[in-house]
N, C-alpha and C positions, 0 to 999 in steps of 0.2 A: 228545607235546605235548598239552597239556589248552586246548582252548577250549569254554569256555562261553558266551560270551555274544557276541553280535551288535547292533551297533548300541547305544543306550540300554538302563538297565538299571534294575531299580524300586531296585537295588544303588545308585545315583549316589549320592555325599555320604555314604554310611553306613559305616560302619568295617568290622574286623575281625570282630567276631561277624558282622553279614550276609555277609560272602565266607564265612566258618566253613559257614554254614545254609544256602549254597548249595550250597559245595563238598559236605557231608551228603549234600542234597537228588541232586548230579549223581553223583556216587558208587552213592547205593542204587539210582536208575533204571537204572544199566547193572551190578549187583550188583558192585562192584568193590571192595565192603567186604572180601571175603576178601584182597584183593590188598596191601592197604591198612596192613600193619601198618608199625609204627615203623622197623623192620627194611629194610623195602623202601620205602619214604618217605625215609631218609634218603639212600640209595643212589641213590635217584631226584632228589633235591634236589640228591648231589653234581654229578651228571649234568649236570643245569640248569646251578650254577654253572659247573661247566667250560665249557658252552655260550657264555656268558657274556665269561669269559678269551677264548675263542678270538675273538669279535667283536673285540679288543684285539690280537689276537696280529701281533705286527712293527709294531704304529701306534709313530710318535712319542709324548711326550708331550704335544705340540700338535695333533696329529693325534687323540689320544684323548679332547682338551678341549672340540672342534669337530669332532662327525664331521656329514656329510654325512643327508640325511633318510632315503635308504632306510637307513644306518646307525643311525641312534637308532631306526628303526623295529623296526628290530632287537632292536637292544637292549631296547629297550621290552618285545617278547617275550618275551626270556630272562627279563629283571627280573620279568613274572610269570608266569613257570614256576615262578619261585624262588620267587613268595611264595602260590602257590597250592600248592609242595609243601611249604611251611615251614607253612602256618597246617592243610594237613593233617595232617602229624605234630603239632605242638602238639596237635590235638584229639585225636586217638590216645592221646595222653600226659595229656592235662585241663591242657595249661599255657597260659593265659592270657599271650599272648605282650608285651603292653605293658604288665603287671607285669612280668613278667620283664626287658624292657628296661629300665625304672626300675628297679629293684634291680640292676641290671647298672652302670647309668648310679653310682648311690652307690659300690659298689663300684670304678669308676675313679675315683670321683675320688677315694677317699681313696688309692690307689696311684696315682695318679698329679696330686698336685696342680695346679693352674695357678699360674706364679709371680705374685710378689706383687711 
């Protein structure tokens, strides 16, 4: 598990490029860049999301709708394990992840319209 940051963060309100320039930044101080390829990021991402499922695992589906606090804290977690190894590999790759989600988002909707 990756933590970075404690308490407030000069991070607050700013998007994905600043978590990108951190993750960077926390990465080369413990030289983890050799570790770091696309390869083992993504492997490491799947990891996380299993992590993820298994918070879920045997819940109802009201029981998954409403979990209890140490529960979402949890969860909370996993969710960014996932998106500290996702916006690693992006960078890895050079792909700019909120293009990519818009041109994702056009692409459903033309397979999949909304009725009219």
């Amino acid at each position: 598990m990756i933590h970075i940051f404690t308490g407030g963060s000069a991070m607050e309100g700013q998007g994905l490029d600043a978590l990108r320039d951190e993750l960077r930044k926390f990465a080369a101080a413990r030289d983890w860049e050799q570790f770091h390829t696309p390869k083992n990021l993504a492997m490491a991402l799947i990891v996380e999301a299993a992590e993820l499922v298994e918070q879920f695992q045997w819940l109802t589906p009201e029981q998954s709708q409403n979990p209890d606090a140490e529960k979402l804290e949890s969860v909370r977690q996993e969710c960014a394990d996932i998106l500290i190894y996702l916006t690693r590999f992006a960078d890895m790759l050079d792909i700019d992840l909120l293009d990519a989600a818009r041109d994702k988002l056009v692409i459903n909707a033309a397979k999949y319209p909304a009725p009219e």
